[in-house]
C-alpha positions in Angstrom: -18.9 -0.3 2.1 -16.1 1.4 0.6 -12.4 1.6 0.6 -10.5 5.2 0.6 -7.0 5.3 -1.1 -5.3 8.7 -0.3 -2.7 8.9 -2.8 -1.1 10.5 -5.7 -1.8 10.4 -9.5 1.3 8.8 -10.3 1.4 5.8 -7.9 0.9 2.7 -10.1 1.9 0.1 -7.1 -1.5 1.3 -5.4 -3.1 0.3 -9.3 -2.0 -2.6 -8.6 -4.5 -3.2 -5.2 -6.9 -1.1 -7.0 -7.1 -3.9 -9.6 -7.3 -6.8 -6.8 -10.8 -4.7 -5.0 -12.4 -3.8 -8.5 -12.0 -7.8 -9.5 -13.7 -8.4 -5.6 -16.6 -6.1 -6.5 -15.6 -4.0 -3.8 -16.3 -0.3 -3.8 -12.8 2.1 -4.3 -12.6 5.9 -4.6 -8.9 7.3 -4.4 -8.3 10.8 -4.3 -5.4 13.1 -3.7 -5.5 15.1 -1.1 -4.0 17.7 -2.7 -6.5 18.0 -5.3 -8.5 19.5 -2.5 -10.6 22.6 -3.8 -10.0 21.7 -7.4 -11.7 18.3 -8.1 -12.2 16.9 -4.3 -14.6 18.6 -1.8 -15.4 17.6 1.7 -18.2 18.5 4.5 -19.1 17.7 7.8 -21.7 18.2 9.6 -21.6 18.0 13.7 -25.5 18.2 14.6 -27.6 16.8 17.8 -25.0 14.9 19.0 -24.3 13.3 15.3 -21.9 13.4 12.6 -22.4 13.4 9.0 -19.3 13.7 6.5 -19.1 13.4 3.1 -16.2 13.6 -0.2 -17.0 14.1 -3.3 -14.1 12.9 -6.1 -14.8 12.3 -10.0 -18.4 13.3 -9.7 -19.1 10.4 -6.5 -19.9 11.5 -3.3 -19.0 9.3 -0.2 -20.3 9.2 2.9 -17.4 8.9 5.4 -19.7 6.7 7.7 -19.8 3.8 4.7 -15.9 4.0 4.8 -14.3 0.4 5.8 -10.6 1.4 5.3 -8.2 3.7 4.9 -5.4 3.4 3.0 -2.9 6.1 3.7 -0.6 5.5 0.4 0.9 8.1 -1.2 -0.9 11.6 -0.3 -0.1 14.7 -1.8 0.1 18.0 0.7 -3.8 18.9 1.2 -4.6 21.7 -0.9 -1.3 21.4 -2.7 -2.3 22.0 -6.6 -5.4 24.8 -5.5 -5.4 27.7 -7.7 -4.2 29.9 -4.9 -1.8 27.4 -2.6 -0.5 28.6 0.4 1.4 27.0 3.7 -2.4 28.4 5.8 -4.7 26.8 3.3 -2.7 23.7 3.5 -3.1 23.2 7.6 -6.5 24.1 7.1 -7.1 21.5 4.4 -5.6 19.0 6.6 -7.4 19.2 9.4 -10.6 19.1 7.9 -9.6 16.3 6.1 -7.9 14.2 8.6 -9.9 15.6 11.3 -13.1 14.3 9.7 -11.7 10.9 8.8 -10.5 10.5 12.0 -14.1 10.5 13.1 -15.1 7.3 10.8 -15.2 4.0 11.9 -12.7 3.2 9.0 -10.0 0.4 9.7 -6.5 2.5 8.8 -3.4 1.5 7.2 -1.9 3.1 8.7 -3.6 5.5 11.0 -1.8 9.1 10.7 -0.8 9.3 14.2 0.9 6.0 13.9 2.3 6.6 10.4 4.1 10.0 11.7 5.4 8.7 14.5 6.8 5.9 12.8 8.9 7.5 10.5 11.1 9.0 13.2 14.6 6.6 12.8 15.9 7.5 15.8 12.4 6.2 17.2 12.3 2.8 15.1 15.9 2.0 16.1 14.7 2.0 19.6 11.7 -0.2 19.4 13.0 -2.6 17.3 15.8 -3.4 20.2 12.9 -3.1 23.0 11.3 -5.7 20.7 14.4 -8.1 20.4 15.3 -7.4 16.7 19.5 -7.3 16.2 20.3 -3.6 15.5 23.9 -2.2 14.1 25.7 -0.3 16.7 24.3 3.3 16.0 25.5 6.9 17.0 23.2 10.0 16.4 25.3 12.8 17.0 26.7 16.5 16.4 29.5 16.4 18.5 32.5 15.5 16.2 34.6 14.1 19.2 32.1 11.6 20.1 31.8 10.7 16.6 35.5 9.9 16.5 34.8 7.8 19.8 32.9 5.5 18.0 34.9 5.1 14.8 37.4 4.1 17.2 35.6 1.4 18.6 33.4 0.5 14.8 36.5 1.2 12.4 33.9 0.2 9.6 31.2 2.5 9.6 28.7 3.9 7.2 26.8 7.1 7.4 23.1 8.2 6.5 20.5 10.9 6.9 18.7 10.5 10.3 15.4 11.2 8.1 15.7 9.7 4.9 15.1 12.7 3.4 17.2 15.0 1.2 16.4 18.9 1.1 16.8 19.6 -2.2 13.4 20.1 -4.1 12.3 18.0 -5.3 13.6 15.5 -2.8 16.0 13.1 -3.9 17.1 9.9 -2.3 20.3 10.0 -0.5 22.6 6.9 -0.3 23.9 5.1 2.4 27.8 5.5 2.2 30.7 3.7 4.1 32.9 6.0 6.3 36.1 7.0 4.6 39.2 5.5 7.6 40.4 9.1 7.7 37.3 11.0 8.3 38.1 13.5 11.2 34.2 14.1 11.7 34.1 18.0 12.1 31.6 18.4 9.8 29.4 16.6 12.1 28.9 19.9 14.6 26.7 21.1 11.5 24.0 18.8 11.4 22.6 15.7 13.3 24.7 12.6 11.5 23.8 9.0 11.9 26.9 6.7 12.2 26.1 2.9 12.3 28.3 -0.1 12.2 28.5 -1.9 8.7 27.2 -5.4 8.4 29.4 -7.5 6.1 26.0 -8.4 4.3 25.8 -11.6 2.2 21.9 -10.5 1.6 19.6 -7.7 1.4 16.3 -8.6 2.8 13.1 -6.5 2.5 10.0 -8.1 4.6 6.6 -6.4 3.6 4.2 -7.1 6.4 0.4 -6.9 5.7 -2.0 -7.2 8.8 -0.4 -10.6 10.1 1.0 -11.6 7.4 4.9 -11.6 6.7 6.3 -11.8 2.8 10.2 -11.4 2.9 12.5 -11.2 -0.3 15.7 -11.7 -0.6 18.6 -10.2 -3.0 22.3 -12.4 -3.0 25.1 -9.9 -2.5 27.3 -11.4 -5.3 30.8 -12.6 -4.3 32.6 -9.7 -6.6 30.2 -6.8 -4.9 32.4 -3.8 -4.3 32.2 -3.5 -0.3 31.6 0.4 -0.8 28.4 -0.1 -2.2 26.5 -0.7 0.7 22.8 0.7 -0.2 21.1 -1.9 -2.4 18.7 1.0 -4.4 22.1 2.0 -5.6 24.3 -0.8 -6.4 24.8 -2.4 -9.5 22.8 -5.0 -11.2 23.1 -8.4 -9.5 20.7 -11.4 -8.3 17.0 -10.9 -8.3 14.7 -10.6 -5.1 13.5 -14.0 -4.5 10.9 -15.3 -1.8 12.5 -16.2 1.3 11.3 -17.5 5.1 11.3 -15.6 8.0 13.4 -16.6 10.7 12.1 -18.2 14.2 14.3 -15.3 15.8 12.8 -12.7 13.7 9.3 -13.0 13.5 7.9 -12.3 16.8 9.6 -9.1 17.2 8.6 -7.9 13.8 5.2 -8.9 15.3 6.1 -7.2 18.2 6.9 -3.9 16.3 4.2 -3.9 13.8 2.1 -3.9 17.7 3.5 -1.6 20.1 4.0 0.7 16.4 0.4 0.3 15.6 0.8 -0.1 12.0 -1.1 -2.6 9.7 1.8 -2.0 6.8 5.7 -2.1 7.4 8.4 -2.3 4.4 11.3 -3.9 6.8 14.7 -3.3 5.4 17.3 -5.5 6.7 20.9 -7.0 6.2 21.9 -10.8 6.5 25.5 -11.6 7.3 27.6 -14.1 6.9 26.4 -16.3 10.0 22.7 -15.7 8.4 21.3 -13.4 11.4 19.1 -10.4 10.2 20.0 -6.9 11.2 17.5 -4.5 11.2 18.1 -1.6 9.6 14.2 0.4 9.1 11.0 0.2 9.0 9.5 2.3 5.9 5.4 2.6 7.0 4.5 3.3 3.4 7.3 1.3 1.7 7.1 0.2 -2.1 6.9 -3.1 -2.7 5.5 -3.1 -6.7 9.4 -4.2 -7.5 9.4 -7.1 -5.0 6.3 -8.6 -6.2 7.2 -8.2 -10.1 10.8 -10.3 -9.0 8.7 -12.6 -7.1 5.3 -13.4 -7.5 4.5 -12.9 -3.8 1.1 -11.5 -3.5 1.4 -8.3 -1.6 -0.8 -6.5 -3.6 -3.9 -9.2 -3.5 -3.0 -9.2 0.5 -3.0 -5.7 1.1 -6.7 -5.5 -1.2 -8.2 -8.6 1.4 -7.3 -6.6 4.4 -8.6 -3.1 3.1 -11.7 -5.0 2.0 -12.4 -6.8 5.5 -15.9 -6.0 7.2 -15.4 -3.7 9.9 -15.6 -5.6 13.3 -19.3 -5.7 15.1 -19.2 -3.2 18.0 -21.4 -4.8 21.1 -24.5 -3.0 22.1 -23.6 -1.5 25.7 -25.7 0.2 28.4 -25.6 3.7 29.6 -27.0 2.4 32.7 -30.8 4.4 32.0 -31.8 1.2 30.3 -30.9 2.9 26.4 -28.8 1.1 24.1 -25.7 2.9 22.7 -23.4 1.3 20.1 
């Protein structure tokens, strides 16, 4: 059975599972999903109670029942790079595509419905305290006056976008920042702003989960760090990620997330301070992790290529109760 990567051209950290399935003899096709109607095609066929679906990528046409995982990775907009793109032909394109896919038997990582859900930060911030994980003190707000409440009672605050997201195009990251002392917040009326606490951090910790499995890095903040550069992707060279153990405290409500989230893949982001606790700060669903495996030799890649490869799960024969078998 085969394994589907959805994802674009450019991504060389899925290369890097691809390389892991080819050396297992398991079967791959990746496509793009943009790269619908110019170099993918798709069909399905709903006949006498019965589905038949098929893509066709790079001149090899797959049956979506022979599908044993999904890999959501990287996908491009559906339909994004047709001759004649447009907004319609892109909704269209996605729901055939994930519409038929949903209708496979295919183990996901991570399932689309999952995977949108969890990038809401507002909605990860929540579960990780319903699951016991430390969070920062956090205020999601447009009213300027309650955004001067807080700094009031978290005097050392950084800010960040609620999303993650920047609206320029193309997108561009936008750095966590800490809170200027004499910030009078008006600007805040204009636009949802997330205001959280900031963690004197002596560490950065990213925790790649895979399935059940937890592989957690760990970057020193060196001793000199300038306390306003707070977002790791964007401070100056320092210690490299090295492999690090999961806390008792931590684990089972990472476990707990990755469950009630229903992800098999979660990039955790977190901050250690001085006592050694872990705040969590995200959960990316389709986080990179080709840097932390280069620093440390942690096999992320080889784990995520073992659980896209494993055999889907036997379903038992039932009864309709008219003495017919259905599966």
């Amino acid at each position: 059975m085969t394994v589907l990567i959805l994802t674009c051209e450019e991504d060389v950290t899925a290369d890097m599972v691809v390389v892991h399935l080819n050396a297992t003899g398991v079967p791959v096709v990746r496509i793009d999903p943009a790269d619908l109607t110019r170099g993918v095609a798709l069909s399905g066929e709903y006949v006498h109670g019965r589905f038949r679906g098929h893509l066709s990528a790079g001149g090899r046409l797959v049956s979506l029942a022979g599908l044993r995982s999904v890999w959501v990775r990287r996908p491009g907009a559906p339909a994004g790079n047709a001759v004649h793109p447009s907004s319609w032909l892109t909704e269209e394109a996605a729901q055939a595509l994930y519409g038929m896919l949903r209708g496979s038997n295919a183990r996901w990582m991570n399932h689309p419905d999952a995977a949108r859900r969890a990038r809401h930060k507002p909605w990860q911030l929540r579960l990780a305290q319903q699951c016991g994980l430390p969070v920062p003190a956090t205020l999601i707000t447009t009213f300027p006056r309650a955004a001067r409440e807080f700094a009031e009672r978290y005097p050392d605050l950084v800010v960040k976008p609620v999303s993650g997201a920047h609206p320029q195009d193309p997108p561009r990251a936008v750095p966590t920042s800490r809170v200027a002392p004499d910030t009078d917040f008006a600007a805040v009326a204009f636009g949802p702003t997330l205001l959280q606490r900031r963690i004197g951090k002596r560490a950065d910790v990213r925790l790649t989960v895979v399935g059940e499995r937890m592989l957690a890095a760990r970057k020193e903040t060196p001793p000199d760090a300038d306390p306003d550069e707070v977002d790791v992707r964007f401070a100056a060279p320092g210690p490299p990620w090295l492999a690090a153990e999961v806390p008792s405290f931590i684990g089972p409500g990472v476990e707990a997330y990755m469950r009630e989230a229903g992800l098999a893949y979660g990039a955790f982001d977190f901050v250690e301070d001085a006592d050694g606790d872990w705040w969590f700060l995200e959960c990316n669903q389709s986080g990179q992790f080709g840097f932390v495996e280069v620093e440390t030799n942690q096999p992320i890649a080889r784990t995520i290529a073992e659980w896209l490869a494993r055999p889907l799960p036997v379903v038992p024969a039932q009864f309709n109760g008219s003495g017919t078998t259905v599966r």
